[in-house]
C-alpha positions in Angstrom: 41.6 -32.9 12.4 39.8 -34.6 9.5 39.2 -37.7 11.4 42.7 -38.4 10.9 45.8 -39.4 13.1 49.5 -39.4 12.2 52.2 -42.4 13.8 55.5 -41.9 14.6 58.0 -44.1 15.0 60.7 -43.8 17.5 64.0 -42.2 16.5 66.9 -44.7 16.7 70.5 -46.1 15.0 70.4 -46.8 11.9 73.2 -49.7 12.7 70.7 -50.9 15.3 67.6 -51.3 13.1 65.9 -50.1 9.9 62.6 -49.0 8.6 61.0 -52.1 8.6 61.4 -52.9 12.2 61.1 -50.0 13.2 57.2 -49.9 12.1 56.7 -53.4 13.0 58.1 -51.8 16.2 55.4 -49.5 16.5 52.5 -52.3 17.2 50.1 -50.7 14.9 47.4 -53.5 15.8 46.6 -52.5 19.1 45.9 -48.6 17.8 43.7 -50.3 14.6 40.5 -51.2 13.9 38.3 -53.3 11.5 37.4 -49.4 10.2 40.2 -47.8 10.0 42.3 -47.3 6.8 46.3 -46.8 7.5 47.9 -44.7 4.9 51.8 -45.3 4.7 54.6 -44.8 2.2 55.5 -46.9 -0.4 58.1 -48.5 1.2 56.7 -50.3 3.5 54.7 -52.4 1.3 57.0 -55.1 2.2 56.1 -55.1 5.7 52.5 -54.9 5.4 52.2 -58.8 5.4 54.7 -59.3 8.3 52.4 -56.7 10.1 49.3 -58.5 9.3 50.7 -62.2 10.8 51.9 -60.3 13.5 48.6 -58.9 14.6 46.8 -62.2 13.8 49.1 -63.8 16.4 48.1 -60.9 19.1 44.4 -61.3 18.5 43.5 -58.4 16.0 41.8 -59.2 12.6 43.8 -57.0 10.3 43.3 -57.5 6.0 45.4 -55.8 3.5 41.7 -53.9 3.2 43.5 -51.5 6.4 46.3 -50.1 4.3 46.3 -47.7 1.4 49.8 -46.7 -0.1 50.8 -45.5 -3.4 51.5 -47.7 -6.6 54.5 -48.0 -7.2 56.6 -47.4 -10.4 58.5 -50.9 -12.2 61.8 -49.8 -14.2 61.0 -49.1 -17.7 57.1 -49.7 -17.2 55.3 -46.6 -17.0 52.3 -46.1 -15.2 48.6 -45.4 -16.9 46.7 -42.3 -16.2 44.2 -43.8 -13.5 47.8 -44.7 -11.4 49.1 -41.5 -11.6 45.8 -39.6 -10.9 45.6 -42.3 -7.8 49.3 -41.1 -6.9 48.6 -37.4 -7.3 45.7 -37.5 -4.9 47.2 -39.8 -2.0 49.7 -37.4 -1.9 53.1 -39.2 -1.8 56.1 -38.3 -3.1 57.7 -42.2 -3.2 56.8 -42.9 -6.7 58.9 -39.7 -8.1 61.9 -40.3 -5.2 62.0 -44.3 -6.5 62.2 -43.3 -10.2 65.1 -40.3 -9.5 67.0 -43.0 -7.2 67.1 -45.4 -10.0 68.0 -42.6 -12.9 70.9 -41.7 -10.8 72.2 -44.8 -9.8 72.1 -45.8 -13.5 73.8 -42.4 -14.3 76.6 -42.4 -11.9 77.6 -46.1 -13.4 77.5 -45.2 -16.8 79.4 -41.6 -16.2 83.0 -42.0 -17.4 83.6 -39.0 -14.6 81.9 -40.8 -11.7 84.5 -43.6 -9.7 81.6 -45.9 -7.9 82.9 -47.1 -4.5 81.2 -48.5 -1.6 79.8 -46.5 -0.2 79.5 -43.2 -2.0 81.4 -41.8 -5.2 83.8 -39.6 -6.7 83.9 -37.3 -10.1 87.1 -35.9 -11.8 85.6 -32.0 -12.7 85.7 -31.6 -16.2 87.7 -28.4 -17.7 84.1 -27.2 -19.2 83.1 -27.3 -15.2 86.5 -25.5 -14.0 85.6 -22.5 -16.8 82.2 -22.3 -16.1 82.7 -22.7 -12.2 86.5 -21.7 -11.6 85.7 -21.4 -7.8 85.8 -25.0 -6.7 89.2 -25.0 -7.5 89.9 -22.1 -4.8 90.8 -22.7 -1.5 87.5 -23.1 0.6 88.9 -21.6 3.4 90.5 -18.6 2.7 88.2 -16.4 0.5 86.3 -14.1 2.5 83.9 -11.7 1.0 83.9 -7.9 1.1 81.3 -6.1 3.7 79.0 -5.2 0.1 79.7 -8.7 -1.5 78.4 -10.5 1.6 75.2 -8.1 2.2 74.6 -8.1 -1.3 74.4 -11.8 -1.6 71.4 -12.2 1.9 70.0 -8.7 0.5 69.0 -10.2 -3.0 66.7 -12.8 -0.7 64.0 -11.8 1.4 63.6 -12.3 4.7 61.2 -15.0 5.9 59.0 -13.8 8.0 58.4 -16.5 10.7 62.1 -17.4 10.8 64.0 -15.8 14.0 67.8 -14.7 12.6 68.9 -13.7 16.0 70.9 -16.4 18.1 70.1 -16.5 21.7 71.9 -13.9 24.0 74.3 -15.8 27.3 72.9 -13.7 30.7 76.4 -11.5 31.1 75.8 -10.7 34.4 78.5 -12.3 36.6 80.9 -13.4 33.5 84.3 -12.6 33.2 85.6 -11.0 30.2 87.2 -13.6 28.9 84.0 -15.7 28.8 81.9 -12.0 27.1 84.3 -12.2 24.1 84.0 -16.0 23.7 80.0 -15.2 23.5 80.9 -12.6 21.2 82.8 -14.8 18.7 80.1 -17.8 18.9 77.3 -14.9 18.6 78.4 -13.6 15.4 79.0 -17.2 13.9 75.6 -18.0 14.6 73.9 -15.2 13.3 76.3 -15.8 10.2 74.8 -19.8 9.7 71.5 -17.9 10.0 71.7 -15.6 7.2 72.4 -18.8 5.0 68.9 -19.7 5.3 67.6 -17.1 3.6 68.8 -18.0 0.2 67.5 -21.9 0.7 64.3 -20.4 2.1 64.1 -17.8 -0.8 64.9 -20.8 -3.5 62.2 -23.3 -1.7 59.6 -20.4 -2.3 60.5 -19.7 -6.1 60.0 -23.9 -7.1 56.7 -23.7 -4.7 55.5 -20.7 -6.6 57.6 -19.4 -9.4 56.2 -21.1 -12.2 59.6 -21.6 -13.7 60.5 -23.6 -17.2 63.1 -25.7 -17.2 65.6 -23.4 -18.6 65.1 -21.1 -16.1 65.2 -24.1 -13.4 68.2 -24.9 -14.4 70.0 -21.4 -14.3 68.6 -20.7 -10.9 69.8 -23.5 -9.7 73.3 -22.6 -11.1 73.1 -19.2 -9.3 71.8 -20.5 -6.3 74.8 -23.8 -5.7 77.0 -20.4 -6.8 75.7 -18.0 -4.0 75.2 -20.9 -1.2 79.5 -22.0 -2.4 80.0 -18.5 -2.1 78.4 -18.2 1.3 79.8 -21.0 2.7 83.4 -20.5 1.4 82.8 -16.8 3.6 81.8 -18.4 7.0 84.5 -20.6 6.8 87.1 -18.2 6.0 85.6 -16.1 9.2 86.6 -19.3 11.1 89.8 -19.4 10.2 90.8 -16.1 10.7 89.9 -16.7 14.5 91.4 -20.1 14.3 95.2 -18.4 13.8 97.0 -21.5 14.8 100.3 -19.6 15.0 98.6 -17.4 17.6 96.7 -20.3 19.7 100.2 -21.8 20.0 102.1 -19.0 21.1 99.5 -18.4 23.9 99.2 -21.8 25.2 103.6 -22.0 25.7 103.0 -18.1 27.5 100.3 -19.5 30.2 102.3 -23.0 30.9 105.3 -20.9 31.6 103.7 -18.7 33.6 102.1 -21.5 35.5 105.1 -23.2 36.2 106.6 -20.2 37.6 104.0 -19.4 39.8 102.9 -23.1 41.1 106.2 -23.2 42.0 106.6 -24.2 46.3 109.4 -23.8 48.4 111.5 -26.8 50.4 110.5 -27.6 53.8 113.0 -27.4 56.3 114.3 -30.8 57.6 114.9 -31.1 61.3 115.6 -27.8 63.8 118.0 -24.8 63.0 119.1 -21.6 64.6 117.0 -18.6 64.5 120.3 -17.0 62.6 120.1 -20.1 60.0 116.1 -19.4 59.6 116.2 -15.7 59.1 119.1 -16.5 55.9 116.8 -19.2 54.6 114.0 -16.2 54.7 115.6 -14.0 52.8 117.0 -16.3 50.6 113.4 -17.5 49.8 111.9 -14.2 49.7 115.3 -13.5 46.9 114.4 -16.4 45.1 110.6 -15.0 44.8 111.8 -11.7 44.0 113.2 -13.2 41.4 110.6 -15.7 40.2 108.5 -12.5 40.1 110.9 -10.4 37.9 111.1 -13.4 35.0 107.5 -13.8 35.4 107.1 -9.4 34.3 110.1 -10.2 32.0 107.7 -13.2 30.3 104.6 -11.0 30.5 106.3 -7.7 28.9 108.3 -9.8 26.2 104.8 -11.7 24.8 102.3 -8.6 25.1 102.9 -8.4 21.4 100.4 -11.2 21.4 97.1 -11.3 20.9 94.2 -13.7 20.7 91.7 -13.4 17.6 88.0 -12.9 18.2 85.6 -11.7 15.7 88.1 -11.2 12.9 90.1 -8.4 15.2 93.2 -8.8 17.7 92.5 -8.3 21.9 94.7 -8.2 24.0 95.6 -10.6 26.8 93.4 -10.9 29.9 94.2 -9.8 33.4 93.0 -12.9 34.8 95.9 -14.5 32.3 98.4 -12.8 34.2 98.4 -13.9 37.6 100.5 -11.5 39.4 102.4 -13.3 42.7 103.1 -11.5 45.8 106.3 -12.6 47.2 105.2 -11.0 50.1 102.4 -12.9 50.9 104.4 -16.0 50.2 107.2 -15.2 52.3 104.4 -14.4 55.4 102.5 -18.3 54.4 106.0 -19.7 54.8 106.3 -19.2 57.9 
């Protein structure tokens, strides 16, 4: 398309290698001709020489003449009108990412607010932050929204229209119950992350096209850090209302009990007895069942009060969790 081709590098660790090699990497000289013109980013202007010995040693006649990329921007020199009309036409961004990377760095050194470590940063809030934004100093994981709050924040965006918001449905055919309401509770957190893109979608559109002065910039983005907190804070909230740790506890000491109980085997006869002395070791087993059975109900009836948390509600405990034991049948395998 346009007589042009686009080159990809291959994805790897950043601990295992860095832009530079990894476009060396790609062996651009075998894919170029004397003709051809390769367009990269500005930051790989340092590798362009290293690129061009390299191909010299393999046999290819590569000159600087092969590579286009855009000017780039010195501190404090700004450049002329020909430069920037050259930039606005190659089409790159690196230019304007360069000159915000340096006006932050020098910004977060000179703010009295901003504790530089290495690597990354910390900032005390100022109180004019805490009155204009008292909700970063609520607890991010315990303030759900209202039903009309939470539809009224994905309602004010539009939908976009080539986006699917519908999370992919498990086959329930042959699944037990158990494994239903599990899909249930991962459905409905899915479909929650997708309804957060429709406020980044919506704020994408209005910079694209909304012809916005900076005032207005700047109050939009306000609402929109405001809405996405508000949004965010919500989900998580969701999770930890299904995360009940209290409950998860409680539930985990009521199935180890009840597998004890019923894993438990009985103790094999040593050597030959009467058929008098086998008969009382019989019953006594099929007693000592009888009894196993009745603490295991006892166990079951005294923890029915709990409940495992899916999708904000209580359900009660599975029949699969109660694992009912037939003395009976024991007594009969005994033997």
């Amino acid at each position: 398309m346009n007589d042009m081709i686009i080159y990809t590098s291959k994805s790897d660790y950043y601990s295992h290698s860095s832009d530079g090699s990894m476009f060396l990497n790609m062996k651009l000289y075998n894919k170029l001709s004397k003709q051809d013109v390769l367009a990269t980013d500005g930051g790989y202007t340092l590798f362009i020489n290293q690129l061009i010995e390299l191909s010299s040693e393999k046999g290819y006649d590569l000159s600087k003449n092969n590579f286009i990329y855009p000017i780039h921007k010195e501190i404090n020199i700004n450049l002329t009108a020909d430069e920037r009309h050259y930039n606005d036409v190659f089409g790159s961004f690196r230019s304007e990412i360069v000159e915000q990377q340096l006006a932050t760095t020098a910004t977060l050194h000179q703010d009295p607010n901003v504790i530089v470590r290495n690597p990354g940063a910390d900032f005390t809030s100022t109180k004019q932050m805490l009155v204009q934004y008292p909700f970063i100093q609520e607890n991010f994981f315990k303030c759900p929204l209202e039903d009309v709050q939470h539809r009224q924040f994905l309602f004010d965006c539009p939908k976009n229209s080539i986006r699917n918001y519908d999370p992919p449905k498990i086959n329930k055919v042959n699944v037990s119950s158990s494994a239903q309401h599990y899909d249930s509770a991962l459905y409905n957190i899915q479909y929650r992350f997708s309804g957060l893109t429709r406020p980044l979608d919506w704020f994408l559109y209005q910079t694209l096209y909304g012809n916005l002065d900076d005032t207005t910039i700047r109050q939009q983005s306000s609402d929109f850090a405001q809405a996405m907190h508000k949004l965010l804070s919500d989900l998580a909230s969701y999770l930890t209302t299904l995360l009940d740790t209290q409950d998860v506890l409680e539930h985990i000491k009521l199935q180890q009990s009840i597998q004890t109980v019923t894993q438990r085997k009985p103790k094999k006869n040593k050597g030959p007895r009467s058929h008098s002395f086998q008969k009382h070791d019989q019953d006594k087993q099929y007693t000592d069942h009888s009894q196993c059975r009745s603490a295991e109900n006892t166990n079951y009836h005294s923890s029915s009060s709990h409940s495992m948390v899916n999708n904000g509600g209580l359900r009660p405990l599975q029949q699969s969790q109660q694992r009912d034991f037939h003395p009976r049948q024991s007594h009969l395998r005994s033997n």
